[in-house]
N, C-alpha and C positions, 0 to 999 in steps of 0.2 A: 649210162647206168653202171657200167661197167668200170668207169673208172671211181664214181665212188666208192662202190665194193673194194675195188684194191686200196683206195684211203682209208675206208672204213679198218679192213684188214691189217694194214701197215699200220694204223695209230693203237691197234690192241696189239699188234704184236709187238710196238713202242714200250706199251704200257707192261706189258708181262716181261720183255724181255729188263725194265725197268727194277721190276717185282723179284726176278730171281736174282737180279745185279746184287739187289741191297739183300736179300739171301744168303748170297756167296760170301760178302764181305765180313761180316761180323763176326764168323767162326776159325779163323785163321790166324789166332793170336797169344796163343796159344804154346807155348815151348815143345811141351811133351806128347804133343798129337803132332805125328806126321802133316805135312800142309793138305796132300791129298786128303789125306781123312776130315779133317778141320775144316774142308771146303766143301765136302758131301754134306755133312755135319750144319754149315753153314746153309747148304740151298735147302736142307729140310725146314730149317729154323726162316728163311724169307719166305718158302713156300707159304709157313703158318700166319706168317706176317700178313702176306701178300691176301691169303683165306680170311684173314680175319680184318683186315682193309684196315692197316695199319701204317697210317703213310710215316706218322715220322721214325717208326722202325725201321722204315726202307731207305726211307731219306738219310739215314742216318749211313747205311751202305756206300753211299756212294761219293766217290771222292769229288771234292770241288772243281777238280779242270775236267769233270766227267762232259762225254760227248758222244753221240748216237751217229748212227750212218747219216742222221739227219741233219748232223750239226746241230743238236737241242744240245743246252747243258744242264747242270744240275736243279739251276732252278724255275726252267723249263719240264722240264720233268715231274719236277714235285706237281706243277699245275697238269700236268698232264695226267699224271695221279689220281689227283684228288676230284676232276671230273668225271675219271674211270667209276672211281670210287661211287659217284652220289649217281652213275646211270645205271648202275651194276652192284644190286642187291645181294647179292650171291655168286660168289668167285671163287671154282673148285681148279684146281691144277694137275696133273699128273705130270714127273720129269723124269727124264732116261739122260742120266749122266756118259755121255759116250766119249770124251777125252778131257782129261785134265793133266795139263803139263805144265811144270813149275822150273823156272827158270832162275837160278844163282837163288840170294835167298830171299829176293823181294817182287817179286812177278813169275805172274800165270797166265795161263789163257786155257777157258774153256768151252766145252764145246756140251749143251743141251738138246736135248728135244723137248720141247715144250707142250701141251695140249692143254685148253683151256674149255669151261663148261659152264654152265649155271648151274647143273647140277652134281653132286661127286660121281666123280671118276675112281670106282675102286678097284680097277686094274684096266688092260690093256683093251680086251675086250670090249669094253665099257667107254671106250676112246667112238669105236664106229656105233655104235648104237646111240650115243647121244650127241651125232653128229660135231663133236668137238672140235674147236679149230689145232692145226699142230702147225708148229712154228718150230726152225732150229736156229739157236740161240749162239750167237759167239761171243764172249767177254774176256776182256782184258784184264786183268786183275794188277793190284798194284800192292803193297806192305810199306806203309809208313809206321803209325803206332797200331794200326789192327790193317786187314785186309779190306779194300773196297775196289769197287768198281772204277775203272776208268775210262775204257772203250766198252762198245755196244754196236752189236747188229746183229740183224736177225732175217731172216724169211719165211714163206711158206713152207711146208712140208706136208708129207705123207702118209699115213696112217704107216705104209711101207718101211718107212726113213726110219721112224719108234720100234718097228718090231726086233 
């Protein structure tokens, strides 16, 4: 039973960390916003996506040679999506940005906490009361004509980890 739960675990935090990839990517295209800013800017804008179970907004995130700690690619993904999507009626998120590093002028990596809910999450507190899962999220970011995702992974986390 045990290891389902950890599959079970592992394919949402697949799918969320999915959800923030295509987030990050769309808002960093930007000349006159700093990258860092354009990429806060961007995981608010996937969060909304991801809330309002929009896949090919996310889909749209994420770069073609994209690849998961799992070896899924991109359109691996999108299926992995889109059944998130039709079991999970209701998809609230909370994220704590805790490092974004941008590298020369075409690559990033950043580093998330994630917590995921049926119901909103409308701050930190609201994490332990609705028993929320939290996940910390790493992505690689790439700049060809806008920014998207190219690497992904993720883990368990702490309610601790967020604070």
């Amino acid at each position: 039973m045990a290891e389902v739960s950890s599959a079970v675990s592992k394919s949402w935090a697949g799918v969320f960390s999915a959800l923030l990839l295509a987030a990050i990517l769309a808002a960093c295209s930007g000349n006159d916003v700093a990258p860092e800013d354009a990429i806060r800017a961007l995981i608010e804008r996937g969060v909304d996506a991801a809330e309002q179970r929009s896949l090919d907004g996310l889909r749209d995130l994420v770069h073609d040679s994209y690849r998961d700690q799992r070896g899924l690619g991109k359109q691996q993904l999108g299926g992995l999506l889109q059944g998130y999507f039709i079991r999970h009626r209701n998809i609230h998120l909370f994220t704590r940005v805790q490092r974004i590093e941008v590298f020369g002028n075409d690559q990033a990596e950043v580093e998330i906490f994630l917590a995921t809910a049926g119901s909103v999450i409308s701050d930190i507190d609201a994490i332990s009361r609705l028993a929320a899962r939290i996940y910390k999220v790493d992505l690689e970011l790439v700049l060809e004509d806008e920014w998207q995702v190219r690497k992904a992974s993720w883990a368990p986390a702490s309610l601790g980890d967020i604070e």
